[in-house]
Biopython code that builds the backbone (N, CA, C, O; Angstrom):
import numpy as np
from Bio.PDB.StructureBuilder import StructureBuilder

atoms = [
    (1, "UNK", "N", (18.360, 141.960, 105.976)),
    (1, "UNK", "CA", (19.474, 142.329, 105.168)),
    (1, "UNK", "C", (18.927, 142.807, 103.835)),
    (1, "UNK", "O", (18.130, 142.143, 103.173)),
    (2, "UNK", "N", (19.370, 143.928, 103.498)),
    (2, "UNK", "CA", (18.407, 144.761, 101.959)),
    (2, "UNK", "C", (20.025, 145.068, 101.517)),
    (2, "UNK", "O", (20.859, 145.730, 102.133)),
    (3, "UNK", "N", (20.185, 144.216, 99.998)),
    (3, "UNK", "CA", (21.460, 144.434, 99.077)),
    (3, "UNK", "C", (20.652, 145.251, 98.159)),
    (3, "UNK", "O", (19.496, 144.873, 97.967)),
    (4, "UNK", "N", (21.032, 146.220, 97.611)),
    (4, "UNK", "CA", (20.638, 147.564, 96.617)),
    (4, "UNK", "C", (21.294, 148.309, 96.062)),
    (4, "UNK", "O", (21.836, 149.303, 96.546)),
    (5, "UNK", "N", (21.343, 147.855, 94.739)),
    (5, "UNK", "CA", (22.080, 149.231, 93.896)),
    (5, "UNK", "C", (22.089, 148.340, 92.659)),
    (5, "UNK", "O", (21.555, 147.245, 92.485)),
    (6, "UNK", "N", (22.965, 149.221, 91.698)),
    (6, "UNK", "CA", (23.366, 148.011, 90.453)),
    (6, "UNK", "C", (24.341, 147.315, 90.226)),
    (6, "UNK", "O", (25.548, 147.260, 90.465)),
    (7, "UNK", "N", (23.218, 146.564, 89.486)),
    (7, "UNK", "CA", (24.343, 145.488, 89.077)),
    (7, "UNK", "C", (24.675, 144.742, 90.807)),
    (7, "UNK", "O", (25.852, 145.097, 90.869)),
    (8, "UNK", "N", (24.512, 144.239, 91.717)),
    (8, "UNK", "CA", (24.158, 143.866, 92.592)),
    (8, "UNK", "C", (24.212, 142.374, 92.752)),
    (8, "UNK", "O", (23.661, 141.831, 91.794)),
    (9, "UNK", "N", (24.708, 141.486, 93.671)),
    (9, "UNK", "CA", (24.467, 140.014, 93.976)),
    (9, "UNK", "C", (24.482, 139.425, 95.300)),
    (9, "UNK", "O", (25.198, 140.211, 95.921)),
    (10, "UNK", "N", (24.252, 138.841, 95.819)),
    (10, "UNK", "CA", (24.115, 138.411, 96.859)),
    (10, "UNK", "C", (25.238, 136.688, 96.917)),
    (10, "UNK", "O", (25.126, 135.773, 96.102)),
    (11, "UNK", "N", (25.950, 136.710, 97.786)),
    (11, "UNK", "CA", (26.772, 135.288, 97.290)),
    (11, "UNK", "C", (27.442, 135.115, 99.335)),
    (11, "UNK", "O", (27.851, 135.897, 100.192)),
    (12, "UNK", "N", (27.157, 133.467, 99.220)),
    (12, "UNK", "CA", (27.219, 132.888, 100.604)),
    (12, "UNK", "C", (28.545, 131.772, 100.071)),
    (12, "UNK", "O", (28.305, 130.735, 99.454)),
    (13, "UNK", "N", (29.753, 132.166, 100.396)),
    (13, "UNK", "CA", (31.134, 131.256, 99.905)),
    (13, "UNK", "C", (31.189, 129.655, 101.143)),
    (13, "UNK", "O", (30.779, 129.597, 102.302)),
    (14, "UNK", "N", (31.737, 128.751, 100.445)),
    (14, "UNK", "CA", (31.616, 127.659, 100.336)),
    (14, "UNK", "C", (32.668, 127.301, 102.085)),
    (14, "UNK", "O", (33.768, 127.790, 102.345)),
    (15, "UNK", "N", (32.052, 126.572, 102.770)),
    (15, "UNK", "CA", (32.132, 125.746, 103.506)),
    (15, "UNK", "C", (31.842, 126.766, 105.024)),
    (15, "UNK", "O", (32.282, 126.531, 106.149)),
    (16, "UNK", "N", (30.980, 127.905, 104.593)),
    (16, "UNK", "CA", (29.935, 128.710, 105.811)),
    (16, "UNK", "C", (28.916, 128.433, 106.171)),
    (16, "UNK", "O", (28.043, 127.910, 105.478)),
    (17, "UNK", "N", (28.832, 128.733, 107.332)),
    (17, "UNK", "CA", (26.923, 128.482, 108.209)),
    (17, "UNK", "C", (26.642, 129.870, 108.016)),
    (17, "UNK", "O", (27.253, 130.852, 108.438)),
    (18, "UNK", "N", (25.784, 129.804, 107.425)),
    (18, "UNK", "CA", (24.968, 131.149, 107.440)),
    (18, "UNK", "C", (23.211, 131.196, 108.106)),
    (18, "UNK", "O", (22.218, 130.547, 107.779)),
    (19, "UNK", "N", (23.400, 132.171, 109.052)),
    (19, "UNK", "CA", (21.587, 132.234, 108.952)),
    (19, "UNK", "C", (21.312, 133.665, 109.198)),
    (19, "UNK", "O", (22.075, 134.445, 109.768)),
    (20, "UNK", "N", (20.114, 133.939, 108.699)),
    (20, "UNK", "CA", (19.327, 134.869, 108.549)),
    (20, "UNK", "C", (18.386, 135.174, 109.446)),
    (20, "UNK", "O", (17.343, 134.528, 109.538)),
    (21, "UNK", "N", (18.697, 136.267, 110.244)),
    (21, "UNK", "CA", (16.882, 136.517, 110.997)),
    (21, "UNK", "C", (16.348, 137.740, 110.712)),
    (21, "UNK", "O", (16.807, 138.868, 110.897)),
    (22, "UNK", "N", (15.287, 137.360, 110.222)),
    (22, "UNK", "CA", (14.476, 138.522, 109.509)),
    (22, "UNK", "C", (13.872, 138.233, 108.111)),
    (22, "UNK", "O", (12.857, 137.591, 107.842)),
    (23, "UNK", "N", (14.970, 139.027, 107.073)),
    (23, "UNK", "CA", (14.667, 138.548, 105.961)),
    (23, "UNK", "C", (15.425, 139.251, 104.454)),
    (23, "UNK", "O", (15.454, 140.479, 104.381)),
    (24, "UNK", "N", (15.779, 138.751, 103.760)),
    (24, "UNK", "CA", (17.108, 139.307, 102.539)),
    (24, "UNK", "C", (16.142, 139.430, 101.133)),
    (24, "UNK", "O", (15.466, 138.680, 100.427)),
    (25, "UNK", "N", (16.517, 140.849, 101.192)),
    (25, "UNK", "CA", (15.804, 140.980, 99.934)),
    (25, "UNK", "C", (17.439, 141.926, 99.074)),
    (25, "UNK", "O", (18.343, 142.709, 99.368)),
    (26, "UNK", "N", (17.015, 141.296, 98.156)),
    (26, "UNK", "CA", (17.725, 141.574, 96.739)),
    (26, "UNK", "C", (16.828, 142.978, 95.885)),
    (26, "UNK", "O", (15.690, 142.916, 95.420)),
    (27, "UNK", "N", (17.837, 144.279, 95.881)),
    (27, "UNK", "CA", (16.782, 145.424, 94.747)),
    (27, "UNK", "C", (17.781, 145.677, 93.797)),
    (27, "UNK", "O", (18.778, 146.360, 94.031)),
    (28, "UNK", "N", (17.544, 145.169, 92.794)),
    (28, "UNK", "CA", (18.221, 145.432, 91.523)),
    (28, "UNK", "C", (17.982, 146.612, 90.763)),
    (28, "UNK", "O", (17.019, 146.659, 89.997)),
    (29, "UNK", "N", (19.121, 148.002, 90.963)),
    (29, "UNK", "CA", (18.731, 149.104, 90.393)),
    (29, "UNK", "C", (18.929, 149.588, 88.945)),
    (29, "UNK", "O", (18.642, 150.693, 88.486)),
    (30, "UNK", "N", (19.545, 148.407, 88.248)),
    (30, "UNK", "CA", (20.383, 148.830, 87.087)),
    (30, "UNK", "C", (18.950, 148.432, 85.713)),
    (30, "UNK", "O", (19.057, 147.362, 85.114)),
    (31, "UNK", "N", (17.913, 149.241, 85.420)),
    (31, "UNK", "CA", (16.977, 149.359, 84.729)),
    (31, "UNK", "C", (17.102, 148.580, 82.980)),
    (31, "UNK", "O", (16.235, 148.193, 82.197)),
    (32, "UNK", "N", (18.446, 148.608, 82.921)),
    (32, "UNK", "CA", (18.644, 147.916, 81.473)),
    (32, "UNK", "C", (19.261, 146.272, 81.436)),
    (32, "UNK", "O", (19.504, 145.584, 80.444)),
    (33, "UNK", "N", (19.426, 145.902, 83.012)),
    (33, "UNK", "CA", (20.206, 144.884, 83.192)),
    (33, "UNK", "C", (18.723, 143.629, 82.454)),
    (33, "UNK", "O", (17.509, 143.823, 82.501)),
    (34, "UNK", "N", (19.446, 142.479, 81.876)),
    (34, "UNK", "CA", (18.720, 141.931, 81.066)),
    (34, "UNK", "C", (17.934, 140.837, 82.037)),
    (34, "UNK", "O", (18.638, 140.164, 82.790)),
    (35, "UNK", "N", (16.670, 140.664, 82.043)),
    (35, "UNK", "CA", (16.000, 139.786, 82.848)),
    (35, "UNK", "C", (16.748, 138.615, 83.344)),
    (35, "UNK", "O", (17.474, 137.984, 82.576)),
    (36, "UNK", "N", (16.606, 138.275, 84.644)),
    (36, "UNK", "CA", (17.517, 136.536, 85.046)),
    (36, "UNK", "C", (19.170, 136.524, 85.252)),
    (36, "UNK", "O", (19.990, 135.609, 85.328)),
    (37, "UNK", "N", (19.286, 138.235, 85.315)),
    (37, "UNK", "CA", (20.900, 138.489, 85.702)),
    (37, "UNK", "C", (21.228, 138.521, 86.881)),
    (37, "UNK", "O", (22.432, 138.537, 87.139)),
    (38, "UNK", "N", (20.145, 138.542, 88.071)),
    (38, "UNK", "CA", (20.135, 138.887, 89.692)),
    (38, "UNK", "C", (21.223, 137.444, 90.300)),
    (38, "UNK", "O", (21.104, 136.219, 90.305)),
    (39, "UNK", "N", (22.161, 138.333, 90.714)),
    (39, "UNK", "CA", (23.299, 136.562, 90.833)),
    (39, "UNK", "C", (22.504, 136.569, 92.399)),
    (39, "UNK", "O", (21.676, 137.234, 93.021)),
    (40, "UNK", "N", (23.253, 135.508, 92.536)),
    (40, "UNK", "CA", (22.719, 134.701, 94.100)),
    (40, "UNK", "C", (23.120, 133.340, 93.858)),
    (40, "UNK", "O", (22.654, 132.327, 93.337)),
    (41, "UNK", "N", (24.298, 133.762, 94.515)),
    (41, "UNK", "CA", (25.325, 132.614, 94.947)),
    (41, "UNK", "C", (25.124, 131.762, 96.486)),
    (41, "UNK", "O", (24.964, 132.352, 97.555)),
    (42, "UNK", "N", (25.177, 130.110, 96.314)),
    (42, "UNK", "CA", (24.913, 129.565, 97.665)),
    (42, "UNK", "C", (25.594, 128.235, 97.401)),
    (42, "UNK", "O", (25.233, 127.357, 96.618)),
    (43, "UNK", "N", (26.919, 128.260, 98.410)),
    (43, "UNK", "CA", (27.804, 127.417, 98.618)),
    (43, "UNK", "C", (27.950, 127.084, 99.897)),
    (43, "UNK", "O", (28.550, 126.026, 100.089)),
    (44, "UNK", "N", (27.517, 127.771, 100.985)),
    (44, "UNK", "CA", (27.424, 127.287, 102.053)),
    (44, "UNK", "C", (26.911, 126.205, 102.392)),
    (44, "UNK", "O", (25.943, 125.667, 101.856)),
    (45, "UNK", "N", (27.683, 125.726, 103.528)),
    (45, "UNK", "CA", (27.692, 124.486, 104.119)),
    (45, "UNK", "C", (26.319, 124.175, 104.091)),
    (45, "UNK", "O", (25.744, 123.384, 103.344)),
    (46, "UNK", "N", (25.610, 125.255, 105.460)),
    (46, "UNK", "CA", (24.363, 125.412, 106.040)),
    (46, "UNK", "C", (24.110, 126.837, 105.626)),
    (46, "UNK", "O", (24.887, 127.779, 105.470)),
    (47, "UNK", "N", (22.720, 126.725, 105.484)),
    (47, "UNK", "CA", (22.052, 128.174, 105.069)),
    (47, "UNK", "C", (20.816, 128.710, 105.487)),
    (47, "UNK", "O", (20.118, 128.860, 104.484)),
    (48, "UNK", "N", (20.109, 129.138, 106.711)),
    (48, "UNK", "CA", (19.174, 129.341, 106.978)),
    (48, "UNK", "C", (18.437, 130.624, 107.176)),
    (48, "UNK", "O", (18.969, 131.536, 107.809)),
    (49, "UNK", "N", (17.123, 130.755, 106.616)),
    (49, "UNK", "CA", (16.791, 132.012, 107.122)),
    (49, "UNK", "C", (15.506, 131.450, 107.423)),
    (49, "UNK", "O", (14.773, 130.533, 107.052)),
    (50, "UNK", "N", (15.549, 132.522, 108.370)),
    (50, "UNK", "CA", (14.593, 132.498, 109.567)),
    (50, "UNK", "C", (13.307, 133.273, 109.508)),
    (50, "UNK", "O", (13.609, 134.434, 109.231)),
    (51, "UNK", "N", (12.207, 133.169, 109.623)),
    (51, "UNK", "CA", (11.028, 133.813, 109.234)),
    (51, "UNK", "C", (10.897, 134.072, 107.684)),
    (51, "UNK", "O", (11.795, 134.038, 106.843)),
    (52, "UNK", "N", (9.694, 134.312, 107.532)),
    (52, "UNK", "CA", (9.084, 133.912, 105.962)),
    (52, "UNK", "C", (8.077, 135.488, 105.775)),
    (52, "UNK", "O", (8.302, 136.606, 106.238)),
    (53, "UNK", "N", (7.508, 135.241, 105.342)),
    (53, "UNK", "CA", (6.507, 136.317, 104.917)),
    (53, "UNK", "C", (6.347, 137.887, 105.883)),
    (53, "UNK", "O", (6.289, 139.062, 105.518)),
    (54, "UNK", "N", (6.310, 137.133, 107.447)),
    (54, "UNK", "CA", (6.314, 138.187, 108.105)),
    (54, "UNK", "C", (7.584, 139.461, 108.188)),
    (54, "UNK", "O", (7.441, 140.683, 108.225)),
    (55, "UNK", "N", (8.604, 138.784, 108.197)),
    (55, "UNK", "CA", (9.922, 139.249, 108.397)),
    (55, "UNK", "C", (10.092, 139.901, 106.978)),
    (55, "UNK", "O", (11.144, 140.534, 106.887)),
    (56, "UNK", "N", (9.378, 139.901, 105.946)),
    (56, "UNK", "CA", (9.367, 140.366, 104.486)),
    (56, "UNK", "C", (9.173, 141.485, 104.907)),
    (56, "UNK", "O", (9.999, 142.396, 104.839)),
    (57, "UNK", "N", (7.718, 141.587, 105.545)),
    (57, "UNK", "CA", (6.605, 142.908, 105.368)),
    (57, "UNK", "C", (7.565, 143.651, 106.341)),
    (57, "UNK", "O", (8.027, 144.774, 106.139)),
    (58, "UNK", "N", (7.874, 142.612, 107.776)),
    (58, "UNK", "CA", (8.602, 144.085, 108.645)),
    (58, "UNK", "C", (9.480, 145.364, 107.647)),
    (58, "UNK", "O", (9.288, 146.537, 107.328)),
    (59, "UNK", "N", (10.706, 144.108, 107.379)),
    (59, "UNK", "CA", (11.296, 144.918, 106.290)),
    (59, "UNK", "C", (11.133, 145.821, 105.584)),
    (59, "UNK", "O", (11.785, 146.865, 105.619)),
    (60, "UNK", "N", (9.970, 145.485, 104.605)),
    (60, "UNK", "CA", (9.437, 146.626, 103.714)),
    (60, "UNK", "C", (8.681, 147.855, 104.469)),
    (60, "UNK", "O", (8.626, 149.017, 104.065)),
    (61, "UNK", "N", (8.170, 147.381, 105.535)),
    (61, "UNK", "CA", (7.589, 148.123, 105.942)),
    (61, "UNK", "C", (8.720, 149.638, 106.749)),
    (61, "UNK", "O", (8.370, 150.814, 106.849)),
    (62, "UNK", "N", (9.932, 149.081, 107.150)),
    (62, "UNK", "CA", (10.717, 149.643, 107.892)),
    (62, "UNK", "C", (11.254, 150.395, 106.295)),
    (62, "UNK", "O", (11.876, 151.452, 106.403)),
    (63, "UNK", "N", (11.081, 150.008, 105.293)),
    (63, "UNK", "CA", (12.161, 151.123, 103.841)),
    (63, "UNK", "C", (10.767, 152.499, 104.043)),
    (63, "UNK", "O", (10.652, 153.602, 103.509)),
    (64, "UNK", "N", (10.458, 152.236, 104.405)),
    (64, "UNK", "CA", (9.196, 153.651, 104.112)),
    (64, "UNK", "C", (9.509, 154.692, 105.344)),
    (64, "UNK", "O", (9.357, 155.913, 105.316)),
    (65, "UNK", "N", (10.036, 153.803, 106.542)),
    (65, "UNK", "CA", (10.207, 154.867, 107.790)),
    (65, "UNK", "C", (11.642, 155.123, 107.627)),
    (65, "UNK", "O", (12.004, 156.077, 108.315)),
    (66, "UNK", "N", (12.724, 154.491, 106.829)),
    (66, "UNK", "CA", (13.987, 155.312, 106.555)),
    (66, "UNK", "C", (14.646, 156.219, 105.477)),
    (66, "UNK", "O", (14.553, 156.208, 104.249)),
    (67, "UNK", "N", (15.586, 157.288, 106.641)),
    (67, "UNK", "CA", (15.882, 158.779, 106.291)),
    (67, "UNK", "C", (17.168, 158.308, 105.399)),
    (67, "UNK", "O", (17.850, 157.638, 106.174)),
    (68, "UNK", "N", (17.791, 158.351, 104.165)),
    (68, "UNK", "CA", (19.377, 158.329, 104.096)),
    (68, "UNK", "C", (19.836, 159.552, 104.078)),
    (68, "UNK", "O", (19.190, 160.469, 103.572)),
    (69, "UNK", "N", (20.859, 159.693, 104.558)),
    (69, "UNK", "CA", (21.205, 160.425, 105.485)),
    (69, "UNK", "C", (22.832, 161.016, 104.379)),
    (69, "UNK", "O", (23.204, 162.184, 104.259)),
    (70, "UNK", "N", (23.550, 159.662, 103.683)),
    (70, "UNK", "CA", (24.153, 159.868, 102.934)),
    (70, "UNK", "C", (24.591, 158.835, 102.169)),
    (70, "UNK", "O", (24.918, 157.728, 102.598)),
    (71, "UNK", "N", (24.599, 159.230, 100.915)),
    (71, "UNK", "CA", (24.915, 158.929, 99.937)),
    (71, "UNK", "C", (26.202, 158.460, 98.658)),
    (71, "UNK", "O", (26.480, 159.273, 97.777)),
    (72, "UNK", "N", (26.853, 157.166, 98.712)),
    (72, "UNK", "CA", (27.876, 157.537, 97.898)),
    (72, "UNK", "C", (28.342, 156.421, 96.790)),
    (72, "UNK", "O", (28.589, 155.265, 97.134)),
    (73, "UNK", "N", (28.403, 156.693, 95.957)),
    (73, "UNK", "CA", (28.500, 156.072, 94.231)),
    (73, "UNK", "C", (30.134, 155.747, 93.815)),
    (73, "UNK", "O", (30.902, 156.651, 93.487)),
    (74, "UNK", "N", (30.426, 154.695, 93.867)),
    (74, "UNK", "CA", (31.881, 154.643, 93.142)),
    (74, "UNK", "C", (32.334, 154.222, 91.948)),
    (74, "UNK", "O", (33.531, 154.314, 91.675)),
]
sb = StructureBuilder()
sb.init_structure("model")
sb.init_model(0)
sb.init_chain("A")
sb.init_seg("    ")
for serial, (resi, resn, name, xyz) in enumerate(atoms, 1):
    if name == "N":
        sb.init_residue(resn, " ", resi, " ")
    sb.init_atom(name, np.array(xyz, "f"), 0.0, 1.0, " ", f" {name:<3s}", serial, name[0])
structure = sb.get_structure()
């Protein structure tokens, strides 16, 4: 799961099971936003993600082999 753009947060609401396979990365695009503003909210019940380091690199590794295709700003 890759959340991206500005001003951006990631938030898991209160009394959910959540899990993760792979791996969640947070890209904060907003260049003036002031250090320690990246929200990331966790109220869930249960919260798991699944794989660690490897499931990082897949990830990153997979932003280099993708095309966007389109684009849109609101």
């Amino acid at each position: 799961m890759i959340v991206s753009g500005r001003n951006v947060g990631i938030g898991f609401r209160s009394g959910s099971n959540t899990e993760i396979r792979g791996a969640l990365i947070g890209n904060e695009t907003n260049g003036s936003e002031v250090g320690g503003y990246f929200e990331f909210l966790n109220q869930a019940a249960t919260m798991k993600l699944r794989y660690g380091k490897e499931g990082i690199d897949l990830a990153l590794r997979g932003l280099y082999n993708t095309r966007i295709s389109g684009y849109r700003e609101n």
